[in-house]
N, C-alpha and C positions, 0 to 999 in steps of 0.2 A: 915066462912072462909073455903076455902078448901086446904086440903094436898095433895100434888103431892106423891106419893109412888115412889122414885127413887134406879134404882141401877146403878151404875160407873162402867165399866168393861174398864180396863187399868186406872186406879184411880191413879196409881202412874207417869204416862207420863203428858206431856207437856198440853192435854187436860183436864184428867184426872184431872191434880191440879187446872188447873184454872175454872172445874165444880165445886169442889169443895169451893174455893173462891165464886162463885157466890151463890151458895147453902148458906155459912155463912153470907155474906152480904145482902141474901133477908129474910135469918131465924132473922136477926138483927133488921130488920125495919119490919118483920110480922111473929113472932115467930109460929113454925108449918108447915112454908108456903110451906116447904119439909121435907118430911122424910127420912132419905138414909138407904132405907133396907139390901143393901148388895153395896160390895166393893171388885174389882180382880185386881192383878196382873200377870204381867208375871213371874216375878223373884224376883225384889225386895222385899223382907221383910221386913225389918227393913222401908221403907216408908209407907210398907202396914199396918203395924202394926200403925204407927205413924196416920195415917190416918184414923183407928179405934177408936183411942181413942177418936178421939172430934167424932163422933160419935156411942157411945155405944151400941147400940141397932143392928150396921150392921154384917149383914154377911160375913164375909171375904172368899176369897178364894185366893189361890197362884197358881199358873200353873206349880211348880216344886216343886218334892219330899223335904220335909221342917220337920226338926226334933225339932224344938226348941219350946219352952216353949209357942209360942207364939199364940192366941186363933185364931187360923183357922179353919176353918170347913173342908174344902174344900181345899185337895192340890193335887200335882200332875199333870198330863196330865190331860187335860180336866176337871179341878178344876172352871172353868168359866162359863162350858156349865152347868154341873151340879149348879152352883148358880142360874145360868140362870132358868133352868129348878122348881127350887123345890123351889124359892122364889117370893112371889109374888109380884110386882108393878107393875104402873100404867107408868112410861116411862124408857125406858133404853136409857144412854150416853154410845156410843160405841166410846171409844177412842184408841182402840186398833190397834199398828202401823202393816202396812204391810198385808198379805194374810191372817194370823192365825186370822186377824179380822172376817172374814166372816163369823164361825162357832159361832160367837155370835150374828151379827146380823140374821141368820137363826134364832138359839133358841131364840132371842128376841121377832119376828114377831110370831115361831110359836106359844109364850106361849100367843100371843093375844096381844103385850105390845106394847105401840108406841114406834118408833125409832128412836133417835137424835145419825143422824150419824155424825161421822168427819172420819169413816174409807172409805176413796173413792174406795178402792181396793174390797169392797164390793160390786161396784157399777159396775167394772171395770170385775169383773168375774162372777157375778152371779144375775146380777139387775134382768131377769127375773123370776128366780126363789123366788128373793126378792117381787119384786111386784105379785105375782102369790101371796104367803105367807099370804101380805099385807091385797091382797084381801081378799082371804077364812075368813081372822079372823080379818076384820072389823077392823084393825091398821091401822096407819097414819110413814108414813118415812118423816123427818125433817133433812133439810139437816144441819150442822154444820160449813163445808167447810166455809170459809170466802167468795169466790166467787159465794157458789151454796144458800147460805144464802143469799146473795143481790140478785140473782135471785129467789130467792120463793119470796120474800119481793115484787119484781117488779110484778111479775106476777103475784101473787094473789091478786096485789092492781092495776094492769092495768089491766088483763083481757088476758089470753091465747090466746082467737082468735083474739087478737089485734095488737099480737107481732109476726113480719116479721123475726128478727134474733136477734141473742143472743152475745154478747162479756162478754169474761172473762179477767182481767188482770192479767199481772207479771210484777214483779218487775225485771226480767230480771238476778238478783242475782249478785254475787260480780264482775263478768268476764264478764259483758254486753260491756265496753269499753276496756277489752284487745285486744290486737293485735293477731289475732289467731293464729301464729306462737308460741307465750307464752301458751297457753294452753296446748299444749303435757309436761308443767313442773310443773303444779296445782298439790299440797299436797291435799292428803284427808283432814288434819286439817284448809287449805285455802277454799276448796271446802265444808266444813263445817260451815263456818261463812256467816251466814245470812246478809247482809246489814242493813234489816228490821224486821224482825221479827225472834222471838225468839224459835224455835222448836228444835227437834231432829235430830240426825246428818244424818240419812238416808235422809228424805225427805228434810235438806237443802242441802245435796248433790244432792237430785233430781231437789231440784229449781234452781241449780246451772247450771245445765245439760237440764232444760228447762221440764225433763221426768214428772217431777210432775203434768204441764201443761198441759204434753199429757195425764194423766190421767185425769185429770182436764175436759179438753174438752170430753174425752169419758164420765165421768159423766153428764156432761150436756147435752150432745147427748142421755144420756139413759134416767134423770130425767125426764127432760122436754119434751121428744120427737120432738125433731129437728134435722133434716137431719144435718149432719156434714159438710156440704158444707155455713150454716147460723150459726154455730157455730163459732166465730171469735177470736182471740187471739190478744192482744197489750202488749206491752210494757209500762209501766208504774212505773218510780223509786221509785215516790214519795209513792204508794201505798196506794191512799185515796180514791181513785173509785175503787171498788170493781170488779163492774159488769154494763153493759150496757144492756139496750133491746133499739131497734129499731120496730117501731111501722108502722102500714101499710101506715100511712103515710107522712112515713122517718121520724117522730121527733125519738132522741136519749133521752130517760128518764136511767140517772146515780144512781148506789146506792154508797154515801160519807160518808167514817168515820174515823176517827184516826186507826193505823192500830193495834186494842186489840181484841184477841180472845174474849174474853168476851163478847164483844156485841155478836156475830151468838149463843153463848152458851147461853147465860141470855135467848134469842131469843127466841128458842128452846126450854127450861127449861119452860117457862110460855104459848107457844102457843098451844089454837090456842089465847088466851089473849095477851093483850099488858102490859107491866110494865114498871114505869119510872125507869129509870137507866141513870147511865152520863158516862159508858162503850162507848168507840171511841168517845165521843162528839170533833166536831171540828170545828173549827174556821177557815173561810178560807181563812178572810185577811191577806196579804202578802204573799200569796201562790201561786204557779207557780203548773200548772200542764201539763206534759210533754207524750205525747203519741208517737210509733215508732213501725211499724212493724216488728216480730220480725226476725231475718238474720236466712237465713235457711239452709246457713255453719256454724254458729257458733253453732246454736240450733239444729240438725238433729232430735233429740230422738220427738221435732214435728211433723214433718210430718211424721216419726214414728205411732206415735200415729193415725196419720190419716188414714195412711194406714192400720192401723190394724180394727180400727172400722168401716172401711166399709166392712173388710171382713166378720165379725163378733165375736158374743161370744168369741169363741173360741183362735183368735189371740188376743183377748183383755186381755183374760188370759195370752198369751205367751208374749205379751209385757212385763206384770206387772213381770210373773216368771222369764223371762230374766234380766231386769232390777235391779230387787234385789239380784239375783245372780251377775250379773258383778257389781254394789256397792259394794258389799262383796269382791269383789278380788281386785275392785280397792281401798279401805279399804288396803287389805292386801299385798299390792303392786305388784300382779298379773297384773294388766291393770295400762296404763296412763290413765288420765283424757276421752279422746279423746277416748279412746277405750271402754267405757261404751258403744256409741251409736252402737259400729261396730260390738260389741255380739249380741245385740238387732236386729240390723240389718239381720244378719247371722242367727237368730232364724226362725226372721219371715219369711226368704226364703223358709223353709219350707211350707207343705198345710194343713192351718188351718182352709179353709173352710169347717167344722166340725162342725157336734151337738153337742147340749152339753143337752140332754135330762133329766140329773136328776144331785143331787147334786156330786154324786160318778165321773162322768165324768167331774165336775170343777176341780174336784184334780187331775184325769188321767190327764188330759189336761195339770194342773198344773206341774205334776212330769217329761210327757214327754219334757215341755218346759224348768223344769228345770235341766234336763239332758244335754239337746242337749245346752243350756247355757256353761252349762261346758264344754262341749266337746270345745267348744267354744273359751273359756276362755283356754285353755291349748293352741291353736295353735294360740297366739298373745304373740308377744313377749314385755314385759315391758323394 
């Protein structure tokens, strides 16, 4: 039998647990079958701790100064990179929400380790420099994404040069049928509840806003290498088609599941092998499935997105720095709803057709877009 050597970084988030869960349930049915060498958080403690204990052997780390009794190795700023760094295994699950993900998946690739991403924003500010990584030290990047997971799935089992363009779906989030007049009076706590799946408040605020999506599609424009013009977005409520490819000649092959993180994670966890699991198993009698282009008044932070990746790197980073800054304010009741995409917007006016030559300028890039955000955010009135 062989042991997977894993470490969890963001082990206490939405990903993070349900790696965990799968790690339990495949050690259940093939004891061994992972090791979990180390374990990060951002903050949490008391999860991180709780997280350690079914697995005793892991290295913990917290990312904020932590004085309590509780066995960490690794705390502080930068408590993750360092786990990173000085622990050895064989794949790292990077579930780490937002930009602060990136500096793990770096030290992932550079320490040689494959990488099971779910952090898109990794993908969204620094894929080149990720896949450059990649290369030099002979890793594999595995996507995690529920929609970038049905496309590795398709493409490695139809064939690259086979496939003409690419679709991703959304669920369209809880405001797909509002009347956009209603939208200037979304609560962050309304713009937080998922329809469908079960995540954290930023990104169901971004699926809410449609911005998840525009990251979404900028990763499968960087993954996969397809011009962003054959990169395709639908609407889709029911959430069971993942992912489409279209094939060069026009057939559509779909990837269908119940809509459970666990399947792309179990995925991930065992490839490049297959393992049985009943993770999204679905049944599709009596099922309607519903497709709509998606409205591009009520979704702007879309073509957002679009426009940014053709500029390149550099506005890809300013979408993402923009974006989670106006979240933040519209959180704090700085912006309406409506006014996430208008920061966004007023960001990228600026000229970001810009190099981004080494990793120190994703963060310039980063810092000056999250400046000019706020600037941003101060001359909109809630």
């Amino acid at each position: 039998m062989k042991s997977t050597k894993l470490i969890i970084v963001g082990a206490t988030g939405s990903i993070g647990r349900q790696t965990i869960d799968c790690v339990e349930r495949a050690n259940a049915v093939e004891p061994g079958r992972f090791i979990v060498a180390g374990l990060s958080a951002g903050r949490n403690a008391e999860a991180l701790a709780a997280a350690g204990v079914k697995f005793p052997g892991a290295v913990l780390a917290l990312d904020v100064p932590h004085a309590g009794g509780d066995d960490f190795r690794y705390t502080g700023p930068g408590a993750s990179s360092r786990l990173l760094r000085e622990t050895e295994c064989d794949l790292v699950v990077n579930g780490i929400a937002g930009a602060a993900g990136l500096l793990a998946s770096i030290e992932a690739l550079a320490a040689g380790d494959n990488l099971a991403l779910a952090n898109k924003e990794s993908v969204v500010m620094g894929y080149s420099h990720l896949a450059a990584l990649a290369k030099k030290r002979g890793a594999d990047i595995i996507p995690v994404d529920s929609e970038h997971a049905a496309l590795f799935q398709l493409v490695r089992r139809i064939g690259a040069s086979s496939i003409a363009e690419l679709a991703i779906t959304a669920s369209g989030g809880p405001f797909r049928a509002r009347g956009l007049e209603e939208l200037e009076r979304i609560t962050p706590d309304e713009a937080a509840h998922h329809p469908v799946w079960k995540m954290g408040r930023k990104i169901s605020i971004d699926s809410a806003t449609l911005a998840n999506k525009g990251l979404e599609l900028i990763e499968a424009v960087r993954l996969f290498g397809m011009p962003e013009e054959r990169v395709k977005v639908l609407i889709h409520p029911e959430s069971l088609v993942h992912a489409l490819v279209r094939t060069a000649d026009s057939a559509l092959y779909a990837h269908l599941s119940a809509p459970d993180m666990r399947l792309p994670i179990n995925i991930a966890l065992h490839w490049p092998e297959e393992a049985a699991a009943d993770f999204g198993a679905l049944d599709l009698a009596g099922k309607t499935l519903h497709f709509e282009e998606p409205d591009a008044a009520r979704f702007p932070m879309l073509d957002l997105a679009r426009r940014a990746v053709r500029v390149g790197e550099a506005a890809t980073i300013a979408y993402n720095a923009a974006d989670e800054i106006a979240v933040q304010a519209f959180e704090e009741g700085l912006l309406r709803f409506t006014q996430i995409a208008s920061v966004v917007a007023r960001v990228l006016e600026g000229d970001w057709a810009l190099p981004v030559p080494d990793v120190g300028s994703i963060f310039d890039h980063d810092a000056r877009a999250r400046s000019l955000a706020k600037l941003a955010v101060s001359e909109f009135e809630c």
